[in-house]
N, C-alpha and C positions, 0 to 999 in steps of 0.2 A: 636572382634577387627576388626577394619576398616579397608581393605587394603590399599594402596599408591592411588591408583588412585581415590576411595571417597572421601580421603583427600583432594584433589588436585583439584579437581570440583566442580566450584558455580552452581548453580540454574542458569538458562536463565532465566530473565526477560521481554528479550524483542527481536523482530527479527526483520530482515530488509528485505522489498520487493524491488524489482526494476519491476517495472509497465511500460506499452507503453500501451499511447494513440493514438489510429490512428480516426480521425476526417476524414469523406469522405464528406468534404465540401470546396467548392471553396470562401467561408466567412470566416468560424470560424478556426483557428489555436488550433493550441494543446499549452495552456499556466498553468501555475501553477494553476491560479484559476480556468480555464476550467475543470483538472484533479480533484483537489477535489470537486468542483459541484457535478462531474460526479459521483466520488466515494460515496462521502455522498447522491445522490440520490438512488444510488443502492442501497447501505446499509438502505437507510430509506424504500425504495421499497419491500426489503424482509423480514427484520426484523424490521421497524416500528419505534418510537422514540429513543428505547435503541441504535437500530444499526447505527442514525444518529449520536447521543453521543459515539461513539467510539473514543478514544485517537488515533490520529494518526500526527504525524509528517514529515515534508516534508522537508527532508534535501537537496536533490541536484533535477534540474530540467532542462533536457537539450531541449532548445521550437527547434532545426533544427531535432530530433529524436522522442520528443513525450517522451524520457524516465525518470521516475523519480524515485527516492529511497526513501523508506517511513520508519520510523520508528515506531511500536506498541509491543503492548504486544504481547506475547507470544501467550497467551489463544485465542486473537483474529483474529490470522494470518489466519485460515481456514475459517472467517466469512469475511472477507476481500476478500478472492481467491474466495470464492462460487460468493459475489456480484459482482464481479468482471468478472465472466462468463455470467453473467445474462444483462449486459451492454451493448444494443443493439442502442440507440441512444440517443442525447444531442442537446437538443433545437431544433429537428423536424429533424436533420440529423444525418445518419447513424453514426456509431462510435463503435468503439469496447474496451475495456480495458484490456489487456491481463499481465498476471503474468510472469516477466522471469526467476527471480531468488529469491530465498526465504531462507535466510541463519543467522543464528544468528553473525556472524562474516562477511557480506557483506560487511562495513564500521567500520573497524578495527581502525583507527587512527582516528575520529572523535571523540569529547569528549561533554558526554551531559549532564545536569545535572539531578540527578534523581528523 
């Protein structure tokens, strides 16, 4: 028999990052499409076509901090943070991507469809 608390707990599907872009360029700002660029090129850099097809969603984007919240599966959250360290410049200037928070309940009130 199951105790109460198996009962009571789904499977995670999916977690949510919150990412900063820092852009060390007197041109290029940190914007939405900049960030995924940058993501999808790491991701193709390491892991190659599959890692540029990774599901990822991009809920909230603030362009005065660089920081954004991302939503993905679960399985892919560690292939996301790996390329994500490996992210050393964007269009010929320096840039970093840095992971700050990584939480399956990060954006609790947002409703997405599955």
């Amino acid at each position: 028999m199951k105790d109460w608390k198996s009962r009571c707990q789904r499977p995670v599907k999916h977690t949510f990052m919150r990412l900063c872009l820092h852009l060390n360029s007197r041109i290029l700002r940190p914007t939405k499409d900049a960030l995924l660029l940058v993501l999808e090129e790491a991701l193709t850099n390491l892991y190659g076509l599959v890692g540029g097809a990774l599901l990822i969603d991009l809920i909230d984007f603030n362009v005065e901090t660089g920081i954004a919240t991302l939503r993905c599966r679960k399985s892919d959250e560690r292939l996301i943070w790996a390329a994500a360290a490996f992210v050393t410049k964007f269009n010929d200037a320096p840039c970093q991507l840095k992971v700050l928070e990584v939480s399956p309940t990060l954006v609790p009130h947002v409703e997405l469809d599955e």
